[in-house]
N, C-alpha and C positions, 0 to 999 in steps of 0.2 A: 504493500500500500504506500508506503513512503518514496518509491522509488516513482511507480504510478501518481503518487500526488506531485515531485517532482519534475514529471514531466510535464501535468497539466500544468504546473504554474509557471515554466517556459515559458510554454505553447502561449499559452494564454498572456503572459507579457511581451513575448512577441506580436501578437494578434494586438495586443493593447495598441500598440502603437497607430493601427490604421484605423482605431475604432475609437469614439468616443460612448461614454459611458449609456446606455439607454435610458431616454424619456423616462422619470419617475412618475409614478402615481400621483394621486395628490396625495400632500405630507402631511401627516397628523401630528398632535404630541402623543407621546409615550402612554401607551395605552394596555390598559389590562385586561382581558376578557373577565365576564361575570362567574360567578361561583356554579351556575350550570341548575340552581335548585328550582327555577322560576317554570313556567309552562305558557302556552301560547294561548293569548286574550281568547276569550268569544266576543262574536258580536253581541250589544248589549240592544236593546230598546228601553230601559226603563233606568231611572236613576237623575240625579242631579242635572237639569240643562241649561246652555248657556246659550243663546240665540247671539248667531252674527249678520249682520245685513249693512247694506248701504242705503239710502235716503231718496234714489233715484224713482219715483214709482213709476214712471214710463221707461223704465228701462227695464225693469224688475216687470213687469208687465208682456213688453217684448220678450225678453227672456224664458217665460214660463207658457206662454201663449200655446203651443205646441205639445203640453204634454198628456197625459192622460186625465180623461175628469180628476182622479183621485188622489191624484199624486198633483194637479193644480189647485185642488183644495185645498191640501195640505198646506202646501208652500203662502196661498192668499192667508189662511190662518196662520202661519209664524209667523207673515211679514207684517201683523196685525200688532203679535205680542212681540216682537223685535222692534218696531217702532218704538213701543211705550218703554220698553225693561230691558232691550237688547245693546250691544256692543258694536262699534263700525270698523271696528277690527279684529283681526284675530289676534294679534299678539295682544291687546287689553283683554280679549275675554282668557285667554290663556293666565294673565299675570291675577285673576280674579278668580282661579280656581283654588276652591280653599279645602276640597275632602279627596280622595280617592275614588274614584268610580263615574265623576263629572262627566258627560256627556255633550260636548258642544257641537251645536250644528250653523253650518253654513249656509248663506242662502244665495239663490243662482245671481254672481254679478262677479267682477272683476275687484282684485282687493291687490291695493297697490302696497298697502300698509305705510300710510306716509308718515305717521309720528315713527317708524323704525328707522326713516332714513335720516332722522336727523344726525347732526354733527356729533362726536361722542360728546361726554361732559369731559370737565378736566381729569377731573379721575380715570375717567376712562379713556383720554387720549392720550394718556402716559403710561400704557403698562409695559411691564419691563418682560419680554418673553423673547425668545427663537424665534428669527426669523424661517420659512421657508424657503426655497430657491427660487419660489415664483414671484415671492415678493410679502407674502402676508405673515402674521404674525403665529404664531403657532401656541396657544394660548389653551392653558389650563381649563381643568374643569372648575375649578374656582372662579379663573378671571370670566370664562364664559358667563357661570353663574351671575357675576357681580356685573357683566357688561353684556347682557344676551345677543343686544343689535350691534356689537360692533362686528359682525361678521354675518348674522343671520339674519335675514327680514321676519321671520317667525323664530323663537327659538324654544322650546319645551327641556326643561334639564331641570330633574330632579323628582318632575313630577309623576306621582304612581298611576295604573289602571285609568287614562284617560285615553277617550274617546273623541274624534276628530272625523265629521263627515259632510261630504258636503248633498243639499237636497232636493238636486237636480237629478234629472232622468239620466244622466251621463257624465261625467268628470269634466265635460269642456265645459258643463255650465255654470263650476264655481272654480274660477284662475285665480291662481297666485302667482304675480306677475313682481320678478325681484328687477326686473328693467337694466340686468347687467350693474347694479349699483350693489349688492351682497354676494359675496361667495356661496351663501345655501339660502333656500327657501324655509324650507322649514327640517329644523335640527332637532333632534330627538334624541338628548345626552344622560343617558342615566335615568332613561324615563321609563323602566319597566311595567310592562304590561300596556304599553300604546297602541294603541287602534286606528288605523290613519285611512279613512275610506270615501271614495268619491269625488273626487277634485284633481285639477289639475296644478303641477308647479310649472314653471319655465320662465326663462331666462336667466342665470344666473352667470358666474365665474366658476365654481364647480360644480353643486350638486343642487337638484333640484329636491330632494328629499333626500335626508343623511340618518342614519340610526349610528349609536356609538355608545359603545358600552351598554348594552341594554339587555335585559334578561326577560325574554318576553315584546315579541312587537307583531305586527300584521298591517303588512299592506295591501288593500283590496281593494278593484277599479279604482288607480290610481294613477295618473299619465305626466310623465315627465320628457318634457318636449325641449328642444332647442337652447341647449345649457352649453357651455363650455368645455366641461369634460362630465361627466353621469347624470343619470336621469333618477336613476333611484339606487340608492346606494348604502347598505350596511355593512358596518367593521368593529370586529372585538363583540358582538353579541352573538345571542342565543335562544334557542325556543321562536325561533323566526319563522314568518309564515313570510310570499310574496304570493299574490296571488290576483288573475284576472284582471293584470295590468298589463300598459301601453307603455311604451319607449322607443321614441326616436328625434331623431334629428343632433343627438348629447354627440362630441368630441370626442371620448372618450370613449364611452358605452352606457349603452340603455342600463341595465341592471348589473349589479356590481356586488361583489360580497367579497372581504375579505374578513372570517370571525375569527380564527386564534382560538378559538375554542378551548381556553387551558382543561376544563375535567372532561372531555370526551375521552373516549379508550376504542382503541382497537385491536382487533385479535386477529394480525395478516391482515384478508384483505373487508373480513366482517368488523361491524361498528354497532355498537349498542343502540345506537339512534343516528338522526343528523341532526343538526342545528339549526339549518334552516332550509324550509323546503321554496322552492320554486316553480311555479303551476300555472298550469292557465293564461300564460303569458305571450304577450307580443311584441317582440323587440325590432324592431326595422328601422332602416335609412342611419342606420348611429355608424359612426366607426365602429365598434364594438357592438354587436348584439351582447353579448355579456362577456363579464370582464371577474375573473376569480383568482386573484392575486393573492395569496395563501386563502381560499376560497376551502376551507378545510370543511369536512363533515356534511356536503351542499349535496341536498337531493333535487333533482331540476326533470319535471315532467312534462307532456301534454306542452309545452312550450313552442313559440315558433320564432325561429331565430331567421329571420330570411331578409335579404334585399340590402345589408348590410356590407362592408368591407369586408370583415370578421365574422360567423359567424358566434363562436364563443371560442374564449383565450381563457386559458388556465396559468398562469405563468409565476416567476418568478425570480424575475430578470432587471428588479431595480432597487439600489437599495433601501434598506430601511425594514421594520420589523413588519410590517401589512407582506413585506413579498420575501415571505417565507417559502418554503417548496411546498404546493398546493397538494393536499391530499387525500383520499378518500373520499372522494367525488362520486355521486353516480349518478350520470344521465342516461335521460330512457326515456324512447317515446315520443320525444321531441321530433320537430323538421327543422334541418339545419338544410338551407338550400338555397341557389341561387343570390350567393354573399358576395356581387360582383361591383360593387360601390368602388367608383377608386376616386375618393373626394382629395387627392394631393394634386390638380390640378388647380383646386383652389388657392393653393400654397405657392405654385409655379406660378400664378397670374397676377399675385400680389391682393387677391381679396382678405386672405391670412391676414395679412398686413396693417389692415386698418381698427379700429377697434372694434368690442363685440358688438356691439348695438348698429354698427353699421355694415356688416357682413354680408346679413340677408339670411340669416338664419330660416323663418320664418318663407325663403323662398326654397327652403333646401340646401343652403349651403353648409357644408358642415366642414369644420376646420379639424384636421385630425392632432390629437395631442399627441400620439406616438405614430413610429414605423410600423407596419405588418404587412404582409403581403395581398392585394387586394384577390379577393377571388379564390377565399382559403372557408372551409366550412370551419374545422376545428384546430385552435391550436393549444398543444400542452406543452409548454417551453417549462421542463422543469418540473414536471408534475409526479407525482409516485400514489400509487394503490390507486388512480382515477378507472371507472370503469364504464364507458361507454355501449352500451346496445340494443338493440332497439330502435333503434334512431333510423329517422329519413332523413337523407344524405344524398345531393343531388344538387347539379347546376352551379355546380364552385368550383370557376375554370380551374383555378392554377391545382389545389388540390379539397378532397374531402376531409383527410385528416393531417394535421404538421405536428411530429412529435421530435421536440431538440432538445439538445442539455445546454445548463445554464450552469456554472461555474460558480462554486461560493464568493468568490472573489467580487465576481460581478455585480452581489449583493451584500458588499463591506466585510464579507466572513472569509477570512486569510487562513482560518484552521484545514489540515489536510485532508481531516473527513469532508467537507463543506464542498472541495471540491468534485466529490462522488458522489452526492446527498439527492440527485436529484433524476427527473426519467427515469423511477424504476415501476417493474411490477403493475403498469399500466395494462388494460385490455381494452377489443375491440374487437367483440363480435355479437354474430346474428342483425347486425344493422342493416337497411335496405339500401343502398347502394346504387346510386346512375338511375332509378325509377322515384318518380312520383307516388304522392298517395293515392292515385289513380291506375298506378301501373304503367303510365307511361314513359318512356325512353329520356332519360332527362341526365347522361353521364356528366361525371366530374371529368377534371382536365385529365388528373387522376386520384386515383382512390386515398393512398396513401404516400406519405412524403416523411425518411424519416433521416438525422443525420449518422445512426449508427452507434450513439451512445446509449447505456442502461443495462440494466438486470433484471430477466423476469419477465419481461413485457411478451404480447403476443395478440397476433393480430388475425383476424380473419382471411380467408382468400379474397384478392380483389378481382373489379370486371373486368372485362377486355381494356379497360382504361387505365389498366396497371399501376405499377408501383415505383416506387424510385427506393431502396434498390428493388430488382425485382422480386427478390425472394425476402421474409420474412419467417420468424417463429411464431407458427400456428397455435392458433386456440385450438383447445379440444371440445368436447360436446359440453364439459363442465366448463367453457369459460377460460380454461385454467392450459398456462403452458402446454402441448402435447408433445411429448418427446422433451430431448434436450433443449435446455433454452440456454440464451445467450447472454455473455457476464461482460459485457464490454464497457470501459470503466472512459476511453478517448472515441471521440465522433470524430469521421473523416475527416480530414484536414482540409480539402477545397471545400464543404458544405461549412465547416464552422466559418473559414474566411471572410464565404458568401455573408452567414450570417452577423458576423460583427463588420463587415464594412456597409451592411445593409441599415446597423443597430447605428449608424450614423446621424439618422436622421434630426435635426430637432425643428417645430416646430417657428420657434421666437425667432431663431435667425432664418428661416424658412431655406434651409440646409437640406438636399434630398442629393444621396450619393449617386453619385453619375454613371457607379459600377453597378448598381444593385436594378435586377429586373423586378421590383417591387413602385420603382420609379417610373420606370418608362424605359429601362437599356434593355438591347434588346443584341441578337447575334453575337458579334466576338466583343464589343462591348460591354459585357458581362464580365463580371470581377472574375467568378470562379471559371469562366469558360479565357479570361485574359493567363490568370494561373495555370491551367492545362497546357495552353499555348505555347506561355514564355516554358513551359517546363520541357514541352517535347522539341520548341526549337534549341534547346540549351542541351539538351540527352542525345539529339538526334547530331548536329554539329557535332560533341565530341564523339559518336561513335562512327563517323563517319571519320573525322583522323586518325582512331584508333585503327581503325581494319587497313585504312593507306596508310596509315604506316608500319603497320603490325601485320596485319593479315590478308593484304590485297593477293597474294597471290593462291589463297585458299578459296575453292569453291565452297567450302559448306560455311566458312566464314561472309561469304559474301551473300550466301543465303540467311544466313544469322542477322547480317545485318538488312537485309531486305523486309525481314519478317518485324523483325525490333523498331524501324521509321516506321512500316504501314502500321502496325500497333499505336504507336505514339499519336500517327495521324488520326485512326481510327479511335481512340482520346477521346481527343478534342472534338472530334464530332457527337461523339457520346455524350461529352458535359452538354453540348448544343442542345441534344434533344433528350432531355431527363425524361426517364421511366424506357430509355430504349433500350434493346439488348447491345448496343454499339458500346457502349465502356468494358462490360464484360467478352464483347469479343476482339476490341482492343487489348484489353488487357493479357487476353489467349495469348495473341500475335505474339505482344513484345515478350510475351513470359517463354515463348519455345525460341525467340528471337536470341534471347539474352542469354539461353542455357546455351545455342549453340555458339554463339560468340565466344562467351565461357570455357568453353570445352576446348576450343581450338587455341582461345591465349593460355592457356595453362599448358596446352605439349608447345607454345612457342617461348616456353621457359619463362612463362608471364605468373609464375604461379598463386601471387598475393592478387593482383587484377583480375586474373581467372577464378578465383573463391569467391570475392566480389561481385564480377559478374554472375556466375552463377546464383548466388544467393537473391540478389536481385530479381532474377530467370526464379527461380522459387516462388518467392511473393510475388511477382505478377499472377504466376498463373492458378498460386493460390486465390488472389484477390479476384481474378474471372471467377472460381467457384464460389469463392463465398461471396458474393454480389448478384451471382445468376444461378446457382446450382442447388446451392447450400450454405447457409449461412453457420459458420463454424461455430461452435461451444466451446465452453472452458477458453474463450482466446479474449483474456482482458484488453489486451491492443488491436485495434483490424491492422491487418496484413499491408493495407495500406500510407501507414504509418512508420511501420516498416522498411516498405520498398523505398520511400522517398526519405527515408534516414540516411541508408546503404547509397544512394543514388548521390547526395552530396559529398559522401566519402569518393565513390568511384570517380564523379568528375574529376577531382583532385589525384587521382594515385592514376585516371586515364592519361590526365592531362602530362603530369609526369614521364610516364609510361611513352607517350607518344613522343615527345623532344627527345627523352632517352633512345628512343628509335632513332630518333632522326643524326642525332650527334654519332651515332653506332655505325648509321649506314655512312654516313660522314669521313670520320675515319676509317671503314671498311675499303672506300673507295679511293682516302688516300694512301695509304699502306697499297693498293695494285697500283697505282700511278704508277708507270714506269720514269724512274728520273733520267733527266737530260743528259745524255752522252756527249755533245759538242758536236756531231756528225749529223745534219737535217733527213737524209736519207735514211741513215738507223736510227735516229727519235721515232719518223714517221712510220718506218715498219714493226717498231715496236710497240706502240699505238695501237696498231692495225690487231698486232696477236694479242694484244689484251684486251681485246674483243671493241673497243673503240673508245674506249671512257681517254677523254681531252682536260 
């Protein structure tokens, strides 16, 4: 393991250099998950009420106009007793709950909440806290307490079993509109047992509904629309419901949960419960359909994640304690499809650029806070025990599933374990794949996409729209590895490349790497297909002086090297078209290419060059099998990590190898010079007999 953590942390500091760190989440302070003892609200009817409404009656009029006799009954009776006893905002009727179990209802109209926006007091425009990187203050659950609106346009913290609904036939009939002037709509800090049902949030700088710390919440028809980065969004809680809500248009992602869940337990890959379930949901047009940044103990059903960038990202890939390596996850059921959004043209055009309120959100524009590859149904960057199946999977060109490792480093954690800790034990199967809920022909670009790091993992067979690589460890009928599985602790060396010159991206300086096809590059433009390139015209040039100088006058040398360039070539074209059989019958080539080179410089007395080569000739044609044939077990390194270690030694003892030839034949041919007698007539016929050399 140490030798293995070793290498990663190279690897990985070399790769540092081309990569800047990835886009963080939004940044919390230091937060605890709840003690686990609480349970998940009901909905209430009966109990303490606090009536909210505005003053407008033609508008309130308009508003309800359209709904059912008995539900505009209802509403003409509140706006009766809300007139006389009621509140015109939420945050006053909030700050007037004085028992456990209050019940506030909202009525259909637009709540700007303007006593929130005002300026802090002094006390509160002086608090001394941690900045974030984005710029805001990272503020306690005290100073929150003590200053609720300097951050939230509604803020709930503290308070128990309160109920929050609005009394419209739909969520868009009661907005809460933060106008881009608050980071969250409405915050829910330590509010165990919250009930938050029927309304809409939008506009914000992060989140349109946030839970934190909370033991006990439920979100229910609840729509969070055109926000900055999340639409609806819980972290560090528990006993969480999401349910039969809307998201889209959010930066970031529609729904979000990263809980921490400290007392959960699990035994492998079974969990005594989960923490929070996810149901009934509709997430679309967001960068992220959902977003599960240590998104731990998360059951997600019945959901529809479509028409997105992303359809859902499990990850664990920035630092900070929310992005922990996400785990025990299980989705099921869901349609993850058709996630072909690629809103970073907004970025290229400079709409990014101006501020939020002037975007166009509201027309659909959506400014993406991180990189991901547009046209991906799932990604688990970093995830372990997640188990996906069940699922409709469809319509997400680039791929259906992206499973990659994330390095502790990457997430501030420098220990050696940290940087093994993540992709493992992941499954994927019985999902529906390339069809519709209909049965109709609806494939992915391809099925799966993965970079070769993890332990345990095991995937389904894919459609005709194959895999990258092409072979995978199969699931059995239980779900569960079948046969040997695989313990590989380093991901291929051009896939991680790809991926941290891709992890470039940032939004604020509207930075999109020019190598990454997540942007726009496309053919030899491509980072990992430039890698390929520069690699086989640098392997292919030395072995072409090798054989002229060394072996040009061997037939099976010259066939060694014939086999070993069209390999090299056949590469590069492989990286071109991922999920092809072209990398692994490249890799054939050069791997019988290299043995026969091999064989011939070791009888030319090459014999440290010829182990070399041969070894080489080894892992290539290892690497054809296990990327196309069989993916090998018990091998914590791939093969190709290997090949291209031995490969920068060989340039160097070729390069050698070759001058050393050439100085050999050098003086081979001065040693025959015949030397000058003083007689022009016998110089020239001794010339002659020694065959012509001048």
């Amino acid at each position: 393991m140490r030798r293995l953590a070793l290498l990663a942390v190279i690897a990985g500091g070399a790769l540092a250099a081309l990569a800047a760190s990835p886009a963080s989440a939004h940044e919390e302070r230091e937060v605890t998950p709840p003690a686990g003892s609480g349970n998940v609200p009901e909905y209430r009817t009966e109990g303490p009420t606090l009536l909210v409404c505005k003053t407008d009656l033609v508008d309130f009029t308009e508003r309800i106009a359209g709904f059912e006799p008995e539900l505009l009954a209802a509403n003409q009776a509140l706006w009766e007793q809300c007139q006389a006893s009621g509140f015109r905002d939420l945050q006053e009727a909030v700050r007037n709950v004085t028992q456990p179990g209050t019940i506030i209802k909202i009525l259909p109209g637009i709540y700007l909440e303007e006593p929130s926006l005002a300026e802090p007091s002094e006390e509160c425009a002086n608090l001394s806290a941690p900045n974030a990187a984005a710029g805001y203050q990272l503020l306690s659950y005290e100073q929150q307490a003590q200053c609720p609106n300097n951050q939230n346009l509604v803020a709930i913290v503290g308070l128990e079993n309160l109920q929050i609904e609005g009394t419209g036939a739909s969520p868009e009939d009661v907005i809460i509109d933060a106008q881009f002037r608050k980071l969250v709509a409405i915050r829910a800090d330590r509010a165990n047992g919250i009930y938050l049902r029927n309304f809409t949030t939008q506009h914000t700088t992060l989140d349109g509904v946030y839970v934190l710390e909370t033991d006990g919440f439920v979100i229910d028809t609840v729509a969070g629309r055109w926000n900055d980065e999340y639409g609806l969004r819980a972290v560090a809680s528990d006993h969480g419901l999401v349910t039969d809500c809307e998201a889209y248009g959010n930066g970031f992602a529609g729904i979000a949960t990263a809980a921490l869940t400290g007392p959960m337990v699990a035994t492998g890959r079974e969990v005594e419960r989960y923490a929070i379930e996810i149901r009934n949901c509709h997430s679309h047009d967001n960068l992220l359909g959902y977003a599960g940044s240590a998104g731990n103990f998360v059951w997600a059903h019945e959901n529809r994640f479509v028409d997105n960038t992303v359809g859902v990202a499990a990850d664990s890939a920035a630092p900070g304690q929310t992005n922990r390596p996400p785990h025990h996850a299980l989705f099921e059921r869901n349609v993850i499809a058709n996630n072909n959004k690629n809103y970073y043209a907004f970025v290229r055009d400079g709409t990014c650029a101006r501020s939020s309120p002037e975007r166009g959100y509201d027309t659909g524009v959506v400014c993406p806070a991180v990189g991901v590859p547009p046209g991906t149904g799932v990604i688990n960057a970093g995830g372990n025990d997640n188990t996906w199946r069940g699922n409709w999977v469809y319509g997400n060109t680039y791929a259906g599933f992206v499973l990659s490792w994330v390095p502790g480093f990457l997430r501030g954690d420098t220990g050696l374990r940290a940087q093994f800790d993540t992709s493992h034990h992941n499954r994927y199967y019985g999902n529906r794949l390339g069809v519709d809920e209909n049965g109709n022909p609806a494939p992915n670009g391809m099925d799966f996409w993965w970079d070769g790091q993890g332990v345990g993992s095991c995937w389904q067979t894919p459609t005709d729209a194959g895999a990258e690589p092409l072979t995978f460890p199969r699931c059995g009928a239980n779900g569960l590895p079948a046969g040997y599985s695989t313990a590989r602790y380093i991901a291929e060396p051009a896939k991680v490349i790809k991926l941290y010159v891709c992890s470039r991206y940032d939004l604020a300086s509207a930075t999109l790497p020019s190598g990454c096809d997540w942007f726009g590059a496309t053919g030899f433009s491509r980072i990992e297909v430039r890698f390929a390139a520069v690699e086989a015209l640098l392997l292919g040039a030395v072995l072409i002086a090798v054989w002229w100088r060394v072996l040009r006058r061997s037939g099976a040398g010259f066939v060694g090297l014939l086999m070993a360039v069209a390999g090299l070539v056949v590469g590069v074209f492989g990286t071109l078209q991922e999920a092809s059989v072209l990398t692994p019958i490249g890799l054939g080539l050069a791997g019988v290419g290299w043995l026969l080179l091999g064989v011939k410089l070791s009888q030319k007395r090459r014999p440290g060059l010829g182990f070399l080569t041969v070894a080489i000739g080894i892992f290539a044609a290892t690497g054809a099998i296990d990327s196309w044939l069989y993916m090998l077990p018990f091998v914590p390194v791939p093969p190709s990590v290997w090949r291209m270690t031995l490969e920068g030694f060989w340039v160097l003892a070729a390069a050698i190898a070759a001058l050393r030839s050439r100085r050999r034949r050098r003086a081979a041919a001065a040693a025959a010079k015949p030397k000058p007698t003083g007689d022009a007539l016998e110089s020239f016929t001794a010339r002659l007999a020694a065959g012509g050399s001048w």
